[in-house]
Rosetta silent file (secondary structure, phi, psi, omega in degrees, C-alpha in Angstrom):
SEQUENCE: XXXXXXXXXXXXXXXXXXXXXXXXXXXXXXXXXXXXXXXXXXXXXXXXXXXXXXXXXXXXXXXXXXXXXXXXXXXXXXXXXXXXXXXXXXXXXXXXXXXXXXXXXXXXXXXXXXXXXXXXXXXXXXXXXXXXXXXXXXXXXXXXXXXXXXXXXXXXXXXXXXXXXXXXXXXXXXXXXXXXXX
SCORE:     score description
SCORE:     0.000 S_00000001
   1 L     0.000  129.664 -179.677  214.789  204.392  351.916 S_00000001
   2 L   -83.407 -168.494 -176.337  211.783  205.602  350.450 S_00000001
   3 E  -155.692  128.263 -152.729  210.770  205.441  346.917 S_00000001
   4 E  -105.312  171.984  127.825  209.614  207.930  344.678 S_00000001
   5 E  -121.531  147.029  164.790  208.297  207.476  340.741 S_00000001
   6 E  -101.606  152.057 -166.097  208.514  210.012  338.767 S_00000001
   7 E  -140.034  144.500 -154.898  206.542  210.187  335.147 S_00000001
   8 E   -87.240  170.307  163.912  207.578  211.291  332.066 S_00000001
   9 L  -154.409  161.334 -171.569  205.646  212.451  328.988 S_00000001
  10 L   -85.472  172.089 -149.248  206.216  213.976  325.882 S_00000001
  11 L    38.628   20.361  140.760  205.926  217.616  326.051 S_00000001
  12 L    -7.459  142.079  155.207  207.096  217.620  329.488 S_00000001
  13 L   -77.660  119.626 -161.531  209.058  220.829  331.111 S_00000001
  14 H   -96.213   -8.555  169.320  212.286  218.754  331.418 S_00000001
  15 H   -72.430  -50.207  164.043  213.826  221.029  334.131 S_00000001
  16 H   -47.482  -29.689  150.571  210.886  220.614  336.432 S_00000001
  17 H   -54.038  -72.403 -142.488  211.548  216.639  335.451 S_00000001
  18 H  -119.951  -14.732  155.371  214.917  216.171  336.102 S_00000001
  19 H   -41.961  -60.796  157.197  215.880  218.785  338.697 S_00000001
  20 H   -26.556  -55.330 -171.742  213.354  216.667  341.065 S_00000001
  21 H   -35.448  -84.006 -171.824  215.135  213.926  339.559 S_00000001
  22 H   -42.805  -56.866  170.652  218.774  214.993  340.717 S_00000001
  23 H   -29.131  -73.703 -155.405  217.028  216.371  344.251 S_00000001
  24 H   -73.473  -57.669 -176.918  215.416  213.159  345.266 S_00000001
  25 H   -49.386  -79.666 -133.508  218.958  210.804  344.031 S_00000001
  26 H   -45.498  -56.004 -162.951  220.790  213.479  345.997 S_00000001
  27 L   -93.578   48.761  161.399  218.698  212.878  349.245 S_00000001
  28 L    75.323   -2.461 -162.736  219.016  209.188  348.813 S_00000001
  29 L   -91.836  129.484 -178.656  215.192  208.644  347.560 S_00000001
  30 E   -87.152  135.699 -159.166  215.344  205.566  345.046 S_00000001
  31 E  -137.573  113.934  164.373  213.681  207.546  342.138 S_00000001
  32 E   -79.751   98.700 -169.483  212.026  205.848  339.044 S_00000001
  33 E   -90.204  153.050  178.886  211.234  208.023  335.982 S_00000001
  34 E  -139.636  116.379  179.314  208.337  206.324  334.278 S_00000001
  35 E  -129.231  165.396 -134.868  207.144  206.903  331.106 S_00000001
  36 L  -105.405   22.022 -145.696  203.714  206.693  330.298 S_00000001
  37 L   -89.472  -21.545  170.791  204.355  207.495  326.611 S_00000001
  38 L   120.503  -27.958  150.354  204.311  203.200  325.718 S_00000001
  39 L  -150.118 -149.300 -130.030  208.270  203.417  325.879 S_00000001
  40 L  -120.001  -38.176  170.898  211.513  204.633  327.710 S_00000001
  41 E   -87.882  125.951 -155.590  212.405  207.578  325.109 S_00000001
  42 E  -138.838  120.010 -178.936  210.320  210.896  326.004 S_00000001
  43 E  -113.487  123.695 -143.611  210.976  214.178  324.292 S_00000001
  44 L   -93.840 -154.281 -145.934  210.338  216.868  326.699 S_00000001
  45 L  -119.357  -33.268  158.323  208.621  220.721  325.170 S_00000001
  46 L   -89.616   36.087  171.226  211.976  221.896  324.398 S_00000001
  47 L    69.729   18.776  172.840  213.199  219.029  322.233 S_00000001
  48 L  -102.743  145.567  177.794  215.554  217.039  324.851 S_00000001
  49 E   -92.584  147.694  179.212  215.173  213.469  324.637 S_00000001
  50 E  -148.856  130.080  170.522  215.329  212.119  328.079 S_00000001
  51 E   -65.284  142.261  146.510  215.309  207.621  328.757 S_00000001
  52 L   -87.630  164.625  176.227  213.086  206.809  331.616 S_00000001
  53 L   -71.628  -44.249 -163.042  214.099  204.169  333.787 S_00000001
  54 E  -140.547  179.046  163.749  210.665  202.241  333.072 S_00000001
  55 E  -121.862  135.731 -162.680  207.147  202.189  331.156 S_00000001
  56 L   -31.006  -75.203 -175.763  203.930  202.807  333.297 S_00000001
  57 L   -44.037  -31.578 -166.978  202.707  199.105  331.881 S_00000001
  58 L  -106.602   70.910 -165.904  205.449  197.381  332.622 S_00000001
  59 L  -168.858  107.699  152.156  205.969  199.174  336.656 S_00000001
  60 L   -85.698  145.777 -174.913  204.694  197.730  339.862 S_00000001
  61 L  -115.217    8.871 -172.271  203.779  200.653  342.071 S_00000001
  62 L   -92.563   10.100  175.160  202.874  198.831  345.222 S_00000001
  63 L  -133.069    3.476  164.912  206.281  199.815  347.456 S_00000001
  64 L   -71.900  152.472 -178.851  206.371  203.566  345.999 S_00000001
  65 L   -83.366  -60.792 -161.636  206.018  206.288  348.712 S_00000001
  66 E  -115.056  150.031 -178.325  205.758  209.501  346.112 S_00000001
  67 E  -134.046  141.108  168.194  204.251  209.696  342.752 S_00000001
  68 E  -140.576  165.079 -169.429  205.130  213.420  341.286 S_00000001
  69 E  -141.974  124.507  179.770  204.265  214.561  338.100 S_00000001
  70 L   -75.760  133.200  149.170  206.402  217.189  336.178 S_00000001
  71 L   -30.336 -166.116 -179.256  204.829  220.089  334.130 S_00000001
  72 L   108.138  134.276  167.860  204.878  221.272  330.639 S_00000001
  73 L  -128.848  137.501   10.877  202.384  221.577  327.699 S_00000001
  74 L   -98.750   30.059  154.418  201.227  219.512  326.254 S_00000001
  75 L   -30.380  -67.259 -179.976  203.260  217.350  328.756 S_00000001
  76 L   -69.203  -13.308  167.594  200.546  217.794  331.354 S_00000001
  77 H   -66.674  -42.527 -152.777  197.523  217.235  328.806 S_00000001
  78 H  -104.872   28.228  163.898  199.100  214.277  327.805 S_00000001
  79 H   -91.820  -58.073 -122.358  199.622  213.046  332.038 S_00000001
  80 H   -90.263  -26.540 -179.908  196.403  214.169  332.624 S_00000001
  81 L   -65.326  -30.279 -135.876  195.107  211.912  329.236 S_00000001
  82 L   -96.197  107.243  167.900  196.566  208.571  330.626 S_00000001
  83 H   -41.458  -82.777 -155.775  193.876  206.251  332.673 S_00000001
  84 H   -41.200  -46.061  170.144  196.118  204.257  334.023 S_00000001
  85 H   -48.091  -58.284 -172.553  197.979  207.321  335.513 S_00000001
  86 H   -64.934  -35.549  168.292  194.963  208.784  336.856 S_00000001
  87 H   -39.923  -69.718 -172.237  193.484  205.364  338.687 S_00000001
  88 H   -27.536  -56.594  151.100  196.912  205.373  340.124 S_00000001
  89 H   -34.656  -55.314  161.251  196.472  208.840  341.575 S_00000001
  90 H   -73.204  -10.983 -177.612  193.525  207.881  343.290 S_00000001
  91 H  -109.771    2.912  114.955  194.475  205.160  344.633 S_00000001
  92 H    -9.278  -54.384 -172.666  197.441  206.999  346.086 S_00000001
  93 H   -84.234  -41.396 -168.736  195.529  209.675  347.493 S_00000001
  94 L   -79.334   -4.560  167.945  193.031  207.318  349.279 S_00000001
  95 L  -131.700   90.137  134.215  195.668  205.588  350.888 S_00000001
  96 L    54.798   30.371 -169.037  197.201  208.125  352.147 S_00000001
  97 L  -112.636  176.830 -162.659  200.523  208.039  350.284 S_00000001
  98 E  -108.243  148.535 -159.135  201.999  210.948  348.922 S_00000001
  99 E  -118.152  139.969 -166.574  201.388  213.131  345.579 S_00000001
 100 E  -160.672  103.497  175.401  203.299  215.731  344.310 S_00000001
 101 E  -127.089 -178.711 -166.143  202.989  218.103  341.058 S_00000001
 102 E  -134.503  143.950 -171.864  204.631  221.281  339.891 S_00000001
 103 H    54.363 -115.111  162.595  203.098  223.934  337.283 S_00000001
 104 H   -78.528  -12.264 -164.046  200.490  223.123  335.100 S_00000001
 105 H   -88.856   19.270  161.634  200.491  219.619  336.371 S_00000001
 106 H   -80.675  -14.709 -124.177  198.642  220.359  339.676 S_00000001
 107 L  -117.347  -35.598  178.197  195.894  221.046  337.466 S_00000001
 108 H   -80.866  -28.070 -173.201  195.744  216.903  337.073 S_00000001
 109 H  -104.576   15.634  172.988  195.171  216.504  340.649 S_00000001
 110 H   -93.417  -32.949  147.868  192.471  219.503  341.081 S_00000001
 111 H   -15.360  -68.778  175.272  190.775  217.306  338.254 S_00000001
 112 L   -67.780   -1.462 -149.961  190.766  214.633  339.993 S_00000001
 113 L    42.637   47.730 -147.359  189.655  216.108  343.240 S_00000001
 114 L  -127.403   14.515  134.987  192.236  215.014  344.991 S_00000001
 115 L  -132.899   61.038  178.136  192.964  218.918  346.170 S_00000001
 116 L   -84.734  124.767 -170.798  189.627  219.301  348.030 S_00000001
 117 L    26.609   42.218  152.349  190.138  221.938  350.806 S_00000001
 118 L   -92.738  150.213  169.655  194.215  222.014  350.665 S_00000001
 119 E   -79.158  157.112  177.808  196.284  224.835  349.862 S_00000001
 120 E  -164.631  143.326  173.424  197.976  224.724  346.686 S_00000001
 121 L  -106.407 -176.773 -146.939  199.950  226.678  343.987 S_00000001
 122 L   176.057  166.646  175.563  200.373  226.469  340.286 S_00000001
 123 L   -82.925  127.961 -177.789  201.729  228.124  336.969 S_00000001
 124 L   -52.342  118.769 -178.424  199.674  231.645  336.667 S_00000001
 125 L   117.710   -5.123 -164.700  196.842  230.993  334.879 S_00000001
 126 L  -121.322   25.280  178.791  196.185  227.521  335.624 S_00000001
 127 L   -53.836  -66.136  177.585  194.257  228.455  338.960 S_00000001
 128 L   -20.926  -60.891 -167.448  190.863  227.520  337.927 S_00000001
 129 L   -85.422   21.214  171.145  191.978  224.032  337.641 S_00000001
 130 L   -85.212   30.413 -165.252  192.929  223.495  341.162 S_00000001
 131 L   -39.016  129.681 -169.956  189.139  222.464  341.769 S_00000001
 132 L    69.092    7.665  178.070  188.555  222.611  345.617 S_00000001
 133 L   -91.864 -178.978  157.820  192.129  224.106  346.361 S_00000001
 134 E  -106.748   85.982  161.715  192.714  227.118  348.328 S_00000001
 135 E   -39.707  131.951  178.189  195.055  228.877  345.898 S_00000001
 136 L  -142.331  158.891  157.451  198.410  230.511  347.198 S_00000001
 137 L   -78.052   14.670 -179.528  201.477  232.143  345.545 S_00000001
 138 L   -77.887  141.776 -176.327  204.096  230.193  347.395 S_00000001
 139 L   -79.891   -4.862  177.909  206.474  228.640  345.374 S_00000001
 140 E  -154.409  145.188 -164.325  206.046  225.448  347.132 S_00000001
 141 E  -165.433  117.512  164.241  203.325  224.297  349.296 S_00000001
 142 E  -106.673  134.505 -169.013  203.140  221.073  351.143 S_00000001
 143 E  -146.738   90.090 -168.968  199.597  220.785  352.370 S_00000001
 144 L    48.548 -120.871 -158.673  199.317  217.024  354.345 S_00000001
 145 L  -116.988   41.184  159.094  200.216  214.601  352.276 S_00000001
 146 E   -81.785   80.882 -171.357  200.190  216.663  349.092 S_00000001
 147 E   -88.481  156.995  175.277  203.278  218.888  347.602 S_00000001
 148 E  -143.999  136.908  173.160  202.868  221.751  344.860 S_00000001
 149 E  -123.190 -176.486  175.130  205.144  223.976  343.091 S_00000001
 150 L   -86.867  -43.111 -147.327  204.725  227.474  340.687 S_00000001
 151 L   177.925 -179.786  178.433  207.096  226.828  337.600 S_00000001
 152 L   -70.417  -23.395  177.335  210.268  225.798  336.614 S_00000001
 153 L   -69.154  -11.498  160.492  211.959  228.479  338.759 S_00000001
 154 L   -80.985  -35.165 -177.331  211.077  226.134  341.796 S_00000001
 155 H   -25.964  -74.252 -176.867  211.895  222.999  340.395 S_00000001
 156 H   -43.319  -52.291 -176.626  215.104  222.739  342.825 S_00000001
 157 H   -62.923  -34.953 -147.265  213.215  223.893  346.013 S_00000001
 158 H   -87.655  -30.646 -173.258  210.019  221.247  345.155 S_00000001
 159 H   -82.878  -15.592  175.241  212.777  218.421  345.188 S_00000001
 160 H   -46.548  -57.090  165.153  214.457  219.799  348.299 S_00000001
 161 H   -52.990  -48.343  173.090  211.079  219.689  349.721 S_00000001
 162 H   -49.760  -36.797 -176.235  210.471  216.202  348.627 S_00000001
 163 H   -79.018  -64.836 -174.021  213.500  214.849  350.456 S_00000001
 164 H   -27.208  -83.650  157.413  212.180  216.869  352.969 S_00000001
 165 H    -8.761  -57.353 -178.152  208.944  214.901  353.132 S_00000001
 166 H  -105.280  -19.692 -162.439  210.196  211.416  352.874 S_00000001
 167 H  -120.110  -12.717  157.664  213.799  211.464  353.785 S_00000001
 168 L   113.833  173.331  173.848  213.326  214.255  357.223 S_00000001
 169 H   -55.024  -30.122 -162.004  214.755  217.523  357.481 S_00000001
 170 H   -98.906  -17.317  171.764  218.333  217.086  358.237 S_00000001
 171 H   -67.319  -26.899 -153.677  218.968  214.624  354.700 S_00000001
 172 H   -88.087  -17.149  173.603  217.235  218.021  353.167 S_00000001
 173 H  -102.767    3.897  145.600  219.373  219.905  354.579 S_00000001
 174 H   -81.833  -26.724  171.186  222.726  218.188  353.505 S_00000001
 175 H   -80.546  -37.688  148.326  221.395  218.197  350.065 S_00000001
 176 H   -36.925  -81.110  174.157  220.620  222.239  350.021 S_00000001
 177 H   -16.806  -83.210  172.145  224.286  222.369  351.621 S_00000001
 178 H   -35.658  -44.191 -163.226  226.065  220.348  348.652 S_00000001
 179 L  -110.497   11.936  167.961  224.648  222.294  346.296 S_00000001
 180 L    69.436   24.939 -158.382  225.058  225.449  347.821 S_00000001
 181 L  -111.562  108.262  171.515  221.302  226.499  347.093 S_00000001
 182 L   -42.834    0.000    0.000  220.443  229.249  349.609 S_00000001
């Protein structure tokens, strides 16, 4: 079973958050929300309170597979603020494990340079800040061992994809089934 964490912040888009969420339990991926905020209660950009399962500081990371990071402003300013997050990221990307954000929050790993010569999408307008991507309109884009989505209207496909990724095609395609998602 893989293992994903997901990480929460205040201003967050909470669909893009917990739609993933529901995806990845669906296809069996043990899925951590983590939030990086100093505790467990996270109020997302439209005023839902949502618990994480853990806080950054208190979270070994050394047997997750996926780290994805949910959208939102100032959700994604205030991912994109957090050292500790960003080390993580890197040291993620350099060993090859896999990273995955949706909307503005791809924007943290074009920062980081950690989408140098991959394709990748984003929320319109937030292009720029793909540094070193090859920008696409696809609502999802897996590009090695990187995923990206456009907006909250994707949210469902980016976790479909995610199971895809870690748990193979045919769990991704029993979860898409249950839920009836064309």
């Amino acid at each position: 079973m893989s293992k994903a964490g997901v990480f929460l912040a205040d201003g967050m888009e909470e669909v893009e958050c917990l739609a993933v969420v529901d995806m990845l339990r669906r296809g069996s991926v043990d899925t951590v929300m983590v939030s990086i905020m100093g505790n467990r209660l996270v109020t997302g950009a439209h005023g839902i309170t949502v618990l994480a399962d853990a806080v950054f500081e208190e979270t070994d990371f050394s047997d997750f597979d996926l780290l994805f990071l949910p959208g939102g402003v100032p959700g994604t300013p205030n991912l994109a603020a957090h050292e500790g997050l960003r080390r993580l990221l890197r040291e993620f990307a350099a060993g090859g494990k896999r990273l995955a954000a949706i909307c503005a929050a791809p924007s943290i790993l074009g920062g980081l340079g950690l989408l140098e010569g991959r394709t990748a999408t984003c929320y319109p307008g937030w292009e720029k800040k793909l540094t070193g991507a090859v920008h696409t309109v696809q609502g999802v884009v897996t590009d090695g061992t990187v995923t990206t989505a456009r907006s909250v209207g994707f949210a469902v496909d980016m976790g479909i994809e995610l199971v895809r990724v870690l748990e193979g095609e045919e769990t991704a395609l029993a979860v898409r089934e249950a839920i009836l998602h064309p």
